[in-house]
C-alpha atoms as an extended CHARMM CRD file, in Angstrom:
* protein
*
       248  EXT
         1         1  UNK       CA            -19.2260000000        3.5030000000      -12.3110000000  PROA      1               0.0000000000
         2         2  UNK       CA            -17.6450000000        2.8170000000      -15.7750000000  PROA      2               0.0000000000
         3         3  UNK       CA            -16.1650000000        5.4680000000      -17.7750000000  PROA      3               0.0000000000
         4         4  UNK       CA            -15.1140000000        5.4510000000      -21.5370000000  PROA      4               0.0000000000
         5         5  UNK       CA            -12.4130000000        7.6640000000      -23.0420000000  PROA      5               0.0000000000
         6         6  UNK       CA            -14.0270000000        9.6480000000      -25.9310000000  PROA      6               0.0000000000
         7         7  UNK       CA            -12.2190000000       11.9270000000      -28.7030000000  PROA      7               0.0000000000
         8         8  UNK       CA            -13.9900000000       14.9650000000      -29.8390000000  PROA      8               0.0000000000
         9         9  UNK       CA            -12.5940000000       17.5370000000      -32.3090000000  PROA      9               0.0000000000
        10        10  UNK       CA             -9.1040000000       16.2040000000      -31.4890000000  PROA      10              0.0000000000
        11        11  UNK       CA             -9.6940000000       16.3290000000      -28.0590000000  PROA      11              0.0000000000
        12        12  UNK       CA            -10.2180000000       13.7960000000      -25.2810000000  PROA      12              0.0000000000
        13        13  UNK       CA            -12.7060000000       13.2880000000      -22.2370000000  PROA      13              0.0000000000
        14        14  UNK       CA            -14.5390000000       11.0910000000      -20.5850000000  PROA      14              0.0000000000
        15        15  UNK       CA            -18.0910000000        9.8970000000      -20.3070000000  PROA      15              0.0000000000
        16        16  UNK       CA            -20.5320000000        7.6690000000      -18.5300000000  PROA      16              0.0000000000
        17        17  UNK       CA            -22.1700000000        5.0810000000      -19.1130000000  PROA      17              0.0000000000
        18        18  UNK       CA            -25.1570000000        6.8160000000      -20.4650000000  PROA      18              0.0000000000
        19        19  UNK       CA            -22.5130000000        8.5330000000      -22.6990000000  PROA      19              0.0000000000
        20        20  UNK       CA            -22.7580000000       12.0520000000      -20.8180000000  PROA      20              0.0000000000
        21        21  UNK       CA            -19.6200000000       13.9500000000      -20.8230000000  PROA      21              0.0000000000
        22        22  UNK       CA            -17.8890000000       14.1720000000      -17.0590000000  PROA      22              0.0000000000
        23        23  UNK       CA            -16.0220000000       16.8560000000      -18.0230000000  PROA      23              0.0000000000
        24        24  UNK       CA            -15.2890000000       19.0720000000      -20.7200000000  PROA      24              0.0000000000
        25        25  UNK       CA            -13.2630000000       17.6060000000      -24.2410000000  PROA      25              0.0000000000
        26        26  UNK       CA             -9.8820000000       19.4750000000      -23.7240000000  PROA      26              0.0000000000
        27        27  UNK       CA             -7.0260000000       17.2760000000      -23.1790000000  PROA      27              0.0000000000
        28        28  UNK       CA             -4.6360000000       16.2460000000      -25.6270000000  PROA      28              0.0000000000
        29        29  UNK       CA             -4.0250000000       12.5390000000      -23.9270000000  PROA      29              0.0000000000
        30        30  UNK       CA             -6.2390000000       10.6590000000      -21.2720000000  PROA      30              0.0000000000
        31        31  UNK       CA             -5.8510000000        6.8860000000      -19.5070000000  PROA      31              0.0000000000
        32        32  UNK       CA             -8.2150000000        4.8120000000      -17.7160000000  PROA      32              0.0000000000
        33        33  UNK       CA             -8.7530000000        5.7830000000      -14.3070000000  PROA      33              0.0000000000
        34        34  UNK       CA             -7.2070000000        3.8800000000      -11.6810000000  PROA      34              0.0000000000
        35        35  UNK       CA             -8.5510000000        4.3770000000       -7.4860000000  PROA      35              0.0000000000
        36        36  UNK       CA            -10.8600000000        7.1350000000       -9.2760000000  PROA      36              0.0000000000
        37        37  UNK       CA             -8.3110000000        9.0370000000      -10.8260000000  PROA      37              0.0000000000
        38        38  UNK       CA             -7.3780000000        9.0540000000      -14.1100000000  PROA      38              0.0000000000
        39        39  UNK       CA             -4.2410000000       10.8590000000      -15.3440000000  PROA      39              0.0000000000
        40        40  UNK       CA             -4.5390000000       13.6630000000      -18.4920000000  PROA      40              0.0000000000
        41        41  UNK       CA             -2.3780000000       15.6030000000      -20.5880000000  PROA      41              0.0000000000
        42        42  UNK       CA             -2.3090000000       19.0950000000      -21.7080000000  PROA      42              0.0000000000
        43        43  UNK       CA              0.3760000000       19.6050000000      -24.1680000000  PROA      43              0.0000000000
        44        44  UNK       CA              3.4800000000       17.8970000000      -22.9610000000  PROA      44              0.0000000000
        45        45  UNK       CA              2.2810000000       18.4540000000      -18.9910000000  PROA      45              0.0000000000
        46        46  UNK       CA              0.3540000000       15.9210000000      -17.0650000000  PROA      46              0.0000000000
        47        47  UNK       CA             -2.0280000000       15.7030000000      -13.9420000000  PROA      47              0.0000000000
        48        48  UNK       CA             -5.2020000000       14.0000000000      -12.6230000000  PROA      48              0.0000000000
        49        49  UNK       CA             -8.9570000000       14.3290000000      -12.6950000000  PROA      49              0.0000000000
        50        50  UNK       CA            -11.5020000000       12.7670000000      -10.4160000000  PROA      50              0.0000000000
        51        51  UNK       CA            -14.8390000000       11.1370000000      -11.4170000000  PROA      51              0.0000000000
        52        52  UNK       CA            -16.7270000000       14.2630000000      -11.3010000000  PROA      52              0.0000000000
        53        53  UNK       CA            -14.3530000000       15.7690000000      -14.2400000000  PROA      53              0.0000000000
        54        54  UNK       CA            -12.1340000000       17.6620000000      -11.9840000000  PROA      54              0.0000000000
        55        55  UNK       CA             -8.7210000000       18.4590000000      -11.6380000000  PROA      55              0.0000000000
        56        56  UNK       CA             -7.2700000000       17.5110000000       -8.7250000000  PROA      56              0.0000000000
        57        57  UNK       CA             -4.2280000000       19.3620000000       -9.2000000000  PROA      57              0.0000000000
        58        58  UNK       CA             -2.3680000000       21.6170000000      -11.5840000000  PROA      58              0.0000000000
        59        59  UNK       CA             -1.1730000000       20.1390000000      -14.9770000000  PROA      59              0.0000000000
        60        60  UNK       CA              2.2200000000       20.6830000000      -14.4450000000  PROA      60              0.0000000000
        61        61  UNK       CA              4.2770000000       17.1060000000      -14.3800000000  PROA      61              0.0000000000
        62        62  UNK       CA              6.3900000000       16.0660000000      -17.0180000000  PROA      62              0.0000000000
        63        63  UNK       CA              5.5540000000       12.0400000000      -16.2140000000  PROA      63              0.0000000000
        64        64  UNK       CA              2.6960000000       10.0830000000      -14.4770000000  PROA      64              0.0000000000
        65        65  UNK       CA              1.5670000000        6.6040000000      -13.0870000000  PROA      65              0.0000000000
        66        66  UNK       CA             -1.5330000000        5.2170000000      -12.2150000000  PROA      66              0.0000000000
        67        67  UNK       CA             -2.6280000000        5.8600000000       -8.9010000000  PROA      67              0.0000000000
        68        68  UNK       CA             -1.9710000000        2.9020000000       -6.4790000000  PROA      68              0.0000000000
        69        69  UNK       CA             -2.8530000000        2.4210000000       -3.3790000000  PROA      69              0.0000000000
        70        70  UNK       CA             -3.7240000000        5.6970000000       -3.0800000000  PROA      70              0.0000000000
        71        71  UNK       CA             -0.6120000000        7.2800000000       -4.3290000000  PROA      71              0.0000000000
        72        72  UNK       CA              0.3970000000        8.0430000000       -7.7820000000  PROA      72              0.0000000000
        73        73  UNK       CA              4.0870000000        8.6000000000       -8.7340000000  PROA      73              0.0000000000
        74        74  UNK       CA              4.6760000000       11.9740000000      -10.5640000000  PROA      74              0.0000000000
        75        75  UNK       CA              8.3040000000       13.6340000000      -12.1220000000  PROA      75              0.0000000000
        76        76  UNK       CA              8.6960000000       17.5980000000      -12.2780000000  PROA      76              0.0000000000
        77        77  UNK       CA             12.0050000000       18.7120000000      -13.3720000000  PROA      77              0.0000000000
        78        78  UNK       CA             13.7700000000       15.1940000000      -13.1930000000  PROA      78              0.0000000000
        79        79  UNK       CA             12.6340000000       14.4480000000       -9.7310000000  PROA      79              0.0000000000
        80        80  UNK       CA              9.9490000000       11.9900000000       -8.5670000000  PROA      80              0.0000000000
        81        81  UNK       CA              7.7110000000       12.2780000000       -5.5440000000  PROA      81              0.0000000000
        82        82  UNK       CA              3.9810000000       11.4650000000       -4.6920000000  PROA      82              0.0000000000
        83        83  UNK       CA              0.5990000000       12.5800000000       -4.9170000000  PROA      83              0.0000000000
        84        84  UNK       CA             -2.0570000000       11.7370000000       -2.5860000000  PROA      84              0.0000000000
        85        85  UNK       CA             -5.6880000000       11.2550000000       -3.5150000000  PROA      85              0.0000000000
        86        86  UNK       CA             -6.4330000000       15.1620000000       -3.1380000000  PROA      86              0.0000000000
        87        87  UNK       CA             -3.3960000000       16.2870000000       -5.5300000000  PROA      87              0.0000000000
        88        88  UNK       CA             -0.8440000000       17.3150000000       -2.6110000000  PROA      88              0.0000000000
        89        89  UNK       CA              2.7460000000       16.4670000000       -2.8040000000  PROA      89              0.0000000000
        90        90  UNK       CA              3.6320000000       13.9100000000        0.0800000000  PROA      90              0.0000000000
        91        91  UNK       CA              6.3000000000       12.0420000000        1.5170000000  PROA      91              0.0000000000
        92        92  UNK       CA              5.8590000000        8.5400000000        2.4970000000  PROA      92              0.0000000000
        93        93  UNK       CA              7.4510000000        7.9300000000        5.0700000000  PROA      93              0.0000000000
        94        94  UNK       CA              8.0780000000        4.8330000000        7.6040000000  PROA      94              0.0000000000
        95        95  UNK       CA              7.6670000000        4.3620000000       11.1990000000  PROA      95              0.0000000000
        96        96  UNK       CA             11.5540000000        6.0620000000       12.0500000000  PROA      96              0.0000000000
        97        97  UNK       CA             10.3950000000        9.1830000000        9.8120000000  PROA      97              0.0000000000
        98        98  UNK       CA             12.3390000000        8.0350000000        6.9080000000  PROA      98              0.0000000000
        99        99  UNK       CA             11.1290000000        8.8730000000        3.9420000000  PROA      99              0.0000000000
       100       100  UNK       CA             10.4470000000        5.7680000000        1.6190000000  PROA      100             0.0000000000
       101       101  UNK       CA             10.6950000000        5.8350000000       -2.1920000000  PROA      101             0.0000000000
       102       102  UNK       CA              9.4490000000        3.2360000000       -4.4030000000  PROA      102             0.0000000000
       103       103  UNK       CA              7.4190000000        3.7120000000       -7.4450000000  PROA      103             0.0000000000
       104       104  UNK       CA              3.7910000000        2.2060000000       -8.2550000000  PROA      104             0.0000000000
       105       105  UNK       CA              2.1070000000       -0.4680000000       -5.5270000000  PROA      105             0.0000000000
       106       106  UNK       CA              4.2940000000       -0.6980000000       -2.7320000000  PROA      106             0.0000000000
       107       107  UNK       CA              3.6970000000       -4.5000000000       -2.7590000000  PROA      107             0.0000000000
       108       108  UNK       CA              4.9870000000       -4.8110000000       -5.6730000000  PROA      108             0.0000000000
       109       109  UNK       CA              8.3580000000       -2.5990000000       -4.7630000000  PROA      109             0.0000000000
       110       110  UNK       CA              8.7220000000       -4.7980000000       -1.1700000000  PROA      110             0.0000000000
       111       111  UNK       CA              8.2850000000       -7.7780000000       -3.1960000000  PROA      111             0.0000000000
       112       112  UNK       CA             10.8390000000       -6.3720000000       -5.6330000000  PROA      112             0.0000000000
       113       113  UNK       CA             13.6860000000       -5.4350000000       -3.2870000000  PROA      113             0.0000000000
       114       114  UNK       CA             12.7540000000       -1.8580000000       -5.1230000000  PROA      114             0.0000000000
       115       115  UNK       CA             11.7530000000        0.3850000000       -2.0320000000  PROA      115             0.0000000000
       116       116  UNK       CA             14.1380000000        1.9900000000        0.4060000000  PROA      116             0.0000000000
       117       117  UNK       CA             14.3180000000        2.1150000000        4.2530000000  PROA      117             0.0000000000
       118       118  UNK       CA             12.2810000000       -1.0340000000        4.5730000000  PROA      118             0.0000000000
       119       119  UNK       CA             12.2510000000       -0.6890000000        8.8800000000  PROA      119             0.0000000000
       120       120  UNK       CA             13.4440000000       -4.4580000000        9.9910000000  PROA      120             0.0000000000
       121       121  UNK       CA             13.9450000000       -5.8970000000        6.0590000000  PROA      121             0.0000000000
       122       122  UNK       CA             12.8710000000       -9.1150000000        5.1450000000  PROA      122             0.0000000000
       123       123  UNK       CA             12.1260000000      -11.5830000000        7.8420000000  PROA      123             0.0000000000
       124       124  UNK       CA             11.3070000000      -14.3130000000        5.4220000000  PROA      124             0.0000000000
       125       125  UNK       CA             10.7010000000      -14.8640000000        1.6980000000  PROA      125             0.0000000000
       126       126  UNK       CA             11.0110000000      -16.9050000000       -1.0200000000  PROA      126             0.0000000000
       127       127  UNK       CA             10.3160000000      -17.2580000000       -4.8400000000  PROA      127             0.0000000000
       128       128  UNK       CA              6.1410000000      -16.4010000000       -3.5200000000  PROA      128             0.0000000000
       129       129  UNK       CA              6.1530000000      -14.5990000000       -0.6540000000  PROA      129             0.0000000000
       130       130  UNK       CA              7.6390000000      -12.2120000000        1.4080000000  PROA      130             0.0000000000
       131       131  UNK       CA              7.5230000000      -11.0980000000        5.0640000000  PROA      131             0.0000000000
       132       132  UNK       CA              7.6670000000       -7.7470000000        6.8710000000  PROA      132             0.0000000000
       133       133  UNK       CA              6.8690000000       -5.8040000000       10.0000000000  PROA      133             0.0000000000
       134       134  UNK       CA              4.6310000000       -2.9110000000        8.6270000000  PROA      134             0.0000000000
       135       135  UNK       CA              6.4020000000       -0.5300000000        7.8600000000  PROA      135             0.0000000000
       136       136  UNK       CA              4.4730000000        2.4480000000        8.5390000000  PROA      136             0.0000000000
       137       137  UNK       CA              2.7200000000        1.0980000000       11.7780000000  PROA      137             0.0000000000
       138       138  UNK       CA              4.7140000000        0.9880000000       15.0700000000  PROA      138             0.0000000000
       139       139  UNK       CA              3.2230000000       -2.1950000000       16.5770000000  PROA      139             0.0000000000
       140       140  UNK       CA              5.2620000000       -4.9480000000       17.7570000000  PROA      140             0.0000000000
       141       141  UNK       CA              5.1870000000       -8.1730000000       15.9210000000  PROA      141             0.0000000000
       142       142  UNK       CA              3.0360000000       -6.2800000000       13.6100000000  PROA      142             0.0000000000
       143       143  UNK       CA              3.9570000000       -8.9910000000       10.6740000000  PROA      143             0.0000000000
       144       144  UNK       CA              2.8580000000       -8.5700000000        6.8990000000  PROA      144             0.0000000000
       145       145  UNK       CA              2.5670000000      -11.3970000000        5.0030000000  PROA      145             0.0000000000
       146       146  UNK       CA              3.0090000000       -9.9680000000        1.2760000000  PROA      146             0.0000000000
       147       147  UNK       CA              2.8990000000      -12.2920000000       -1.9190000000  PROA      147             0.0000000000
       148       148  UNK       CA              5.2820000000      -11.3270000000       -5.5560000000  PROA      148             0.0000000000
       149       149  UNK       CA              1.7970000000      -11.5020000000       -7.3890000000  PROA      149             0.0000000000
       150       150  UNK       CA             -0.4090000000       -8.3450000000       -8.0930000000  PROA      150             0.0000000000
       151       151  UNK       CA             -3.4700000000       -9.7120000000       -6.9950000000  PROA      151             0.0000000000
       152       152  UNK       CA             -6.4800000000       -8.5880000000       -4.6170000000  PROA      152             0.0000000000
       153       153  UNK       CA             -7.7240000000      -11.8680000000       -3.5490000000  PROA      153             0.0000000000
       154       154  UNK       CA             -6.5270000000      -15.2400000000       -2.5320000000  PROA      154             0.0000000000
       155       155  UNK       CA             -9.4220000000      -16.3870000000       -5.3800000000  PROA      155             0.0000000000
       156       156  UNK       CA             -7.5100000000      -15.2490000000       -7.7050000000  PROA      156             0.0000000000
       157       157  UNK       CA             -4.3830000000      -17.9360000000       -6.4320000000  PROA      157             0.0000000000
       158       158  UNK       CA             -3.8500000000      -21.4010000000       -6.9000000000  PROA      158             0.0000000000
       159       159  UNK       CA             -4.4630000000      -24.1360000000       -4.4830000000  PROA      159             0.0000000000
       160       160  UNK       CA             -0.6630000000      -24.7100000000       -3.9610000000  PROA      160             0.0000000000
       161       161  UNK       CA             -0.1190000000      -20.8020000000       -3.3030000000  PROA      161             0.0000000000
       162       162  UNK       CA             -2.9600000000      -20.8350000000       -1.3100000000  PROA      162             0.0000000000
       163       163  UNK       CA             -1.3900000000      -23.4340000000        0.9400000000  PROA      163             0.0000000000
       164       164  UNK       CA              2.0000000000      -21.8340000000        0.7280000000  PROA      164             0.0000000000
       165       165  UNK       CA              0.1330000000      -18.7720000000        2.3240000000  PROA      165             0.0000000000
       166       166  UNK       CA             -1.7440000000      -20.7640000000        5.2950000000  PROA      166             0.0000000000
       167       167  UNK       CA              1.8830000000      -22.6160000000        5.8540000000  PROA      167             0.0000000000
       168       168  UNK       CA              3.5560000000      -19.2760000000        6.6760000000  PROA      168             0.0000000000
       169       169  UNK       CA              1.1170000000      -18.1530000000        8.7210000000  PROA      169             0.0000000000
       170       170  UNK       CA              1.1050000000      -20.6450000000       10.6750000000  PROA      170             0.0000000000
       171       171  UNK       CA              5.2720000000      -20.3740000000       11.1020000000  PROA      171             0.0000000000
       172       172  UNK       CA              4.8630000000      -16.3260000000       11.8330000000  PROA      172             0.0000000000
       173       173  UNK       CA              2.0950000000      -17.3270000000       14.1910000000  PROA      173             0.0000000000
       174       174  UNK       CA              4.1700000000      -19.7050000000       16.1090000000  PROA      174             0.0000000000
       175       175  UNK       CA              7.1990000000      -17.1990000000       16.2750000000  PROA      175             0.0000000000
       176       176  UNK       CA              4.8780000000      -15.1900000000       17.9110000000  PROA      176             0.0000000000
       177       177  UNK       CA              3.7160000000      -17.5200000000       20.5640000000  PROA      177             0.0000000000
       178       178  UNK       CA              7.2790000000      -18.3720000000       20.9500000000  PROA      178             0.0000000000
       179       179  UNK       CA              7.9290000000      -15.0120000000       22.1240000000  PROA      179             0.0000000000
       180       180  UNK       CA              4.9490000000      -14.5220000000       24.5860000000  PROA      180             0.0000000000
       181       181  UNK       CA              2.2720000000      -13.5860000000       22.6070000000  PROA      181             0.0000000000
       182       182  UNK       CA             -0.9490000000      -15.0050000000       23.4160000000  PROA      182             0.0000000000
       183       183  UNK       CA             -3.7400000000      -13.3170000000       21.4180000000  PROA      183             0.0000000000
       184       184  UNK       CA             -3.0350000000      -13.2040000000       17.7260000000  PROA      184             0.0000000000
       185       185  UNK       CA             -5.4900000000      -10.9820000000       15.1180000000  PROA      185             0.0000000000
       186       186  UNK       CA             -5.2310000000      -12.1290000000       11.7400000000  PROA      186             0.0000000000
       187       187  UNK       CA             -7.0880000000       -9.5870000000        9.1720000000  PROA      187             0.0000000000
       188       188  UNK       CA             -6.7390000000       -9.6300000000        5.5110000000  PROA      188             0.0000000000
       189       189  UNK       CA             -6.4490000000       -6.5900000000        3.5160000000  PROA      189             0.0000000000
       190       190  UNK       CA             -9.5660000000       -6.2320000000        1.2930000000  PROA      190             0.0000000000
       191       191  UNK       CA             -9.2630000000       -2.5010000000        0.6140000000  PROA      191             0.0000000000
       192       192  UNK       CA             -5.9680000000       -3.0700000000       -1.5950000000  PROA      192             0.0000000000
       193       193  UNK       CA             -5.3630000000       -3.9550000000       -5.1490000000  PROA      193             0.0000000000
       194       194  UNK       CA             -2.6200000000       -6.3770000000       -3.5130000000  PROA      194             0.0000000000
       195       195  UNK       CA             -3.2280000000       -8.7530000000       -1.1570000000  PROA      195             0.0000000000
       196       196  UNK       CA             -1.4270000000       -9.2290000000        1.7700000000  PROA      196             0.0000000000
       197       197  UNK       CA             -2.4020000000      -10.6680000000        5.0460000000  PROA      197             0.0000000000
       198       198  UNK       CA             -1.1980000000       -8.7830000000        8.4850000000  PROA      198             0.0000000000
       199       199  UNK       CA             -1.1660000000      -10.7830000000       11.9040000000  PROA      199             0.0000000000
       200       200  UNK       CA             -1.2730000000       -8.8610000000       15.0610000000  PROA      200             0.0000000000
       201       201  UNK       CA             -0.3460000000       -9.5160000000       18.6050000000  PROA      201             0.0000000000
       202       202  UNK       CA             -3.1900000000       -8.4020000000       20.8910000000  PROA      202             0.0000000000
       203       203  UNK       CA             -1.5230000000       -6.2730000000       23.5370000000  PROA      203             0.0000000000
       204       204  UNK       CA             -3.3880000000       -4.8930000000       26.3030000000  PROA      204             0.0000000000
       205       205  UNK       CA             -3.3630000000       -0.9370000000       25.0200000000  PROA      205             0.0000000000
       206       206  UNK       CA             -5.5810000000       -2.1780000000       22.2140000000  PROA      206             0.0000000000
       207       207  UNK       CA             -8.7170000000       -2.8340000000       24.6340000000  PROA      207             0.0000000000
       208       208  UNK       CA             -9.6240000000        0.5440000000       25.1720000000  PROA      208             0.0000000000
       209       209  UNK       CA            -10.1670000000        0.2750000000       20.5850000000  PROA      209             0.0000000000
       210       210  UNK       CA            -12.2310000000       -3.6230000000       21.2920000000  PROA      210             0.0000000000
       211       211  UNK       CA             -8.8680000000       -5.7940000000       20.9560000000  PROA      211             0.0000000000
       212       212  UNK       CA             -9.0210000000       -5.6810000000       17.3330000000  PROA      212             0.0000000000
       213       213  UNK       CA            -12.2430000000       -4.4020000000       16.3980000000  PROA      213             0.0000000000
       214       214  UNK       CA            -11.0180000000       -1.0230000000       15.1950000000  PROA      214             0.0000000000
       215       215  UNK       CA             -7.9520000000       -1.6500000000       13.5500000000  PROA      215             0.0000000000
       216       216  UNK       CA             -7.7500000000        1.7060000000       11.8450000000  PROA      216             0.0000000000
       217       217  UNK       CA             -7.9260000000        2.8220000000       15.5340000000  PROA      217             0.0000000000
       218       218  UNK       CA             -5.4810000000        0.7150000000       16.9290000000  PROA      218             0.0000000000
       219       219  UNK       CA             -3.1260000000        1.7610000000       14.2170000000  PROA      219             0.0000000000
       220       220  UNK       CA             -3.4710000000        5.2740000000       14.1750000000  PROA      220             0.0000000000
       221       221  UNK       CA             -3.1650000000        5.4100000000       18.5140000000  PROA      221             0.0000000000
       222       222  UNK       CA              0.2960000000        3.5220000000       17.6770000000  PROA      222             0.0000000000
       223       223  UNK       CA              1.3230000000        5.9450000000       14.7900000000  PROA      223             0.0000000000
       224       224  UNK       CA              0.5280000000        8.9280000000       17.4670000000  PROA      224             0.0000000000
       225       225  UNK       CA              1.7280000000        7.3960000000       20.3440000000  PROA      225             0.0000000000
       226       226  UNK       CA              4.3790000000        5.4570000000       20.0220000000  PROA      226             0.0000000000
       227       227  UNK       CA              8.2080000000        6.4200000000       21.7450000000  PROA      227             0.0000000000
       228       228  UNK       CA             11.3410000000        6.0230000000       19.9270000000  PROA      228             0.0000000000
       229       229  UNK       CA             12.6160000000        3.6670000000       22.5480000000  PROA      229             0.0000000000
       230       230  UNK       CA              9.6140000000        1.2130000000       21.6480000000  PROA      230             0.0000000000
       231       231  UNK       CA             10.3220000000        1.7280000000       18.1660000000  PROA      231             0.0000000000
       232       232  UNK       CA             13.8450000000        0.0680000000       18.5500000000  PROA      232             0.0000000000
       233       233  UNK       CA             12.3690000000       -2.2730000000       20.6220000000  PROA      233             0.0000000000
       234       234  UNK       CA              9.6610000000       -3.5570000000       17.7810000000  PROA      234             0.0000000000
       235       235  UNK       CA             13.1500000000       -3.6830000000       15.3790000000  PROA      235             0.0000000000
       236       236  UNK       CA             14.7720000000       -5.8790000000       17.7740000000  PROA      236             0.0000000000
       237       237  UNK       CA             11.7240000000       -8.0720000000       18.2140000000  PROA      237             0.0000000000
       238       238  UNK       CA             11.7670000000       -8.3600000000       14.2220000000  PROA      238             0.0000000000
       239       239  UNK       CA             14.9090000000       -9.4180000000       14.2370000000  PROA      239             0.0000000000
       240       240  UNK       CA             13.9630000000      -12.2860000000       17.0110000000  PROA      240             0.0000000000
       241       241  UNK       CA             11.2080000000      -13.1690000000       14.8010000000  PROA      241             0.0000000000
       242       242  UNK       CA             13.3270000000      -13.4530000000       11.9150000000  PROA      242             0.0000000000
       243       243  UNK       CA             16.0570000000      -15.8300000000       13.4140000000  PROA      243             0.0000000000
       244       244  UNK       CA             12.9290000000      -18.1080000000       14.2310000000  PROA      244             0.0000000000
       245       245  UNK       CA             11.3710000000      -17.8680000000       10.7870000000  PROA      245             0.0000000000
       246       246  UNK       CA             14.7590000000      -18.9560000000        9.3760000000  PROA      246             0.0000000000
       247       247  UNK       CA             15.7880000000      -21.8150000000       11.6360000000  PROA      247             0.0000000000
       248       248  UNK       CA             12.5350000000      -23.6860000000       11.8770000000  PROA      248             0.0000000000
């Protein structure tokens, strides 16, 4: 649903599309909402509301951003952190338990060398595109396939990045086979205001989730159950995969 900022008596809100108020007319400075959260100040303090008008969490911060991909960057007292969609104060962290700090869509931060403690770096990029291992998921020859364009759908490309996009593939597909693999998911992320495309070596642990079927299940088994010793091995299989990606 749409919502419209609306001053009354100085103040500012938020209504519907009918033009009923979600919530009362008491802040001194409102923005759009963003992932159904739209940030509002009181005075000189800021914090969020949700589309039913309420507060998610206390208006305490001195500075906000838009909330993307389900985080929203927040400063108290000169320091940064995050916010996760139910106002609590997180840490994201990758799959070493680093924490990882980047501001806004983390896209946009890998695709701007601006995020820290990227597990593996860059395996490949170039003026367009950019490729990873996830960095949160502990899956071997889990490769992202990110683009340096805030977009959510290859529609929204032209035909030349379009091909640019099907060429890599291709390349990250064949280091994989290179290496052994012989089942390959590809899945596109249609959730995210950024496109990127992930690719997926089938591996025999992921039958008991439908070999690809349940990819939130796959994920979170590997995020559980993962050893530190496989860990280094997916960062040395990275780094095999980047060799290849840069000599062929």
């Amino acid at each position: 649903m749409l919502y419209t900022m609306k001053e009354k008596l100085g103040k500012w809100g938020f209504v519907n599309q009918n033009g009923e108020p979600i919530c009362e007319f008491i802040y001194d400075e409102v923005r759009s909402f963003s992932e159904g959260l739209a940030a509002v100040r009181v005075n000189d303090k800021w914090g969020y509301i949700n589309e039913d008008g309420a507060e998610i969490c206390e208006i305490r911060y001195d500075a906000v951003g838009d909330f993307q991909s389900k985080l929203g960057v927040v400063e108290k007292e000169g320091k940064k952190c995050y916010l996760n969609m139910n106002g609590e104060e997180v840490a994201v962290t990758n799959f070493m338990n680093e924490e990882m700090v980047f501001e806004g869509c983390k896209s946009c931060a890998i695709g701007n060398h601006t995020i820290t403690n990227l597990p593996g770096g860059y395996l490949y990029e170039d003026d367009f595109i950019n490729v990873t291992i996830d960095p949160e998921v502990p899956i071997r020859g889990f490769i992202v396939i990110g683009i340096n364009k805030h977009v959510s759908t290859t529609t929204q490309l032209t035909r030349e990045e379009r091909i640019q996009i099907e060429d890599i593939t291709n390349k990250v597909k064949l280091a994989l086979e290179h290496f052994g693999a012989k089942n390959i998911l590809l899945f596109e992320d249609g959730f995210s205001e950024h496109y990127r495309r992930w690719v997926i070596p089938s591996d025999d642990w992921m039958f008991q989730f439908g070999r690809g079927k349940n990819l939130k299940q796959i994920t979170m088994y590997a995020k559980k159950n993962m050893s530190d010793e496989q860990k280094k091995e997916i960062l040395l299989f990275a780094e095999q995969i980047k060799v290849f990606l840069r000599s062929n």
